[in-house]
C-alpha positions as CSV (number, residue, x, y, z in Angstrom):
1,X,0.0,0.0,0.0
2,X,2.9,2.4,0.8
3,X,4.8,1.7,-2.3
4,X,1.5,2.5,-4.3
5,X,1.5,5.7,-2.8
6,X,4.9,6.5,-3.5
7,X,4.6,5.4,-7.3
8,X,1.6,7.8,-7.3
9,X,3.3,10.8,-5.4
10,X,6.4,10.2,-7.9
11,X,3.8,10.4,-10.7
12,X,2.2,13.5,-9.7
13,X,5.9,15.2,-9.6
14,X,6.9,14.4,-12.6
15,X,3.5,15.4,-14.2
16,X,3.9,18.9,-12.2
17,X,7.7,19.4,-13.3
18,X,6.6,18.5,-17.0
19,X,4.1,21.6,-16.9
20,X,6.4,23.9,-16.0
21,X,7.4,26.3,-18.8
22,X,10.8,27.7,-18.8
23,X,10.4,31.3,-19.5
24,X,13.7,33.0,-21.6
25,X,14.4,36.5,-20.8
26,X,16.4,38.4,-23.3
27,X,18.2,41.4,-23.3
28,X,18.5,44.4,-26.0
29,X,21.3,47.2,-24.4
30,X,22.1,48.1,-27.7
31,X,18.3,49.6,-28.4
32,X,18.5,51.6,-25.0
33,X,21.8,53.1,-26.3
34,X,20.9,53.5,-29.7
35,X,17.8,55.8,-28.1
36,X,20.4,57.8,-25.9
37,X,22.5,58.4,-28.6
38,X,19.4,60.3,-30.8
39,X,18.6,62.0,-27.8
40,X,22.1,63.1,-27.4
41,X,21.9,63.5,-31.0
42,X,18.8,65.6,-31.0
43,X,19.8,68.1,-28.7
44,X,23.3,69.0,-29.9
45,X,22.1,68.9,-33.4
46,X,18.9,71.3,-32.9
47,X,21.4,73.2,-29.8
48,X,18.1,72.6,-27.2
49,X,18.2,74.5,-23.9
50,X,18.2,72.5,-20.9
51,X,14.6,72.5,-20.4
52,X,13.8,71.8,-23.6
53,X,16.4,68.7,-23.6
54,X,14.7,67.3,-20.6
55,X,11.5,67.4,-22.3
56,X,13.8,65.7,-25.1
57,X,13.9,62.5,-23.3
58,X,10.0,62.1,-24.3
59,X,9.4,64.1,-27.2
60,X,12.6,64.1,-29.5
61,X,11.3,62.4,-32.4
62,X,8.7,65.8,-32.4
63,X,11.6,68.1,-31.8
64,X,13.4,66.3,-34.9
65,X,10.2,66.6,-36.9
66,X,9.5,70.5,-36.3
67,X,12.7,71.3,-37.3
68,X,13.1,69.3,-40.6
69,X,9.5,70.2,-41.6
70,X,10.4,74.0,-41.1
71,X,13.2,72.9,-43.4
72,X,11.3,71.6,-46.2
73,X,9.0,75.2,-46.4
């Protein structure tokens, strides 16, 4: 009767450990420096005071597209 119940205990383990998903995390750095560097890029190209730089963080693709749209008039 014990041994039963150990088979069955063992069987219920190796059900649970077979529905466990592994779950992959990956990692980009090169997209979160690729962003600073337009933003870096943004402000020294269109000379942005502080404030506006700060605001930059958020909003630079706008900044980018003001400027070259004024350009093209």
């Amino acid at each position: 009767m014990e041994e039963v119940a150990e088979v069955l205990m063992e069987e219920k383990e190796e059900k649970k450990a077979q529905k466990i998903q592994k779950i992959r995390i990956e990692h980009h750095p090169f997209l979160g420096l690729g962003w600073c560097g337009a933003w870096l890029f943004t402000i020294g190209f269109l000379q942005l005071a502080f404030w506006r730089a700060v605001l930059a963080i958020l909003l630079w693709p706008y900044y980018l597209g003001v400027h070259f749209n004024a350009l093209a008039r």
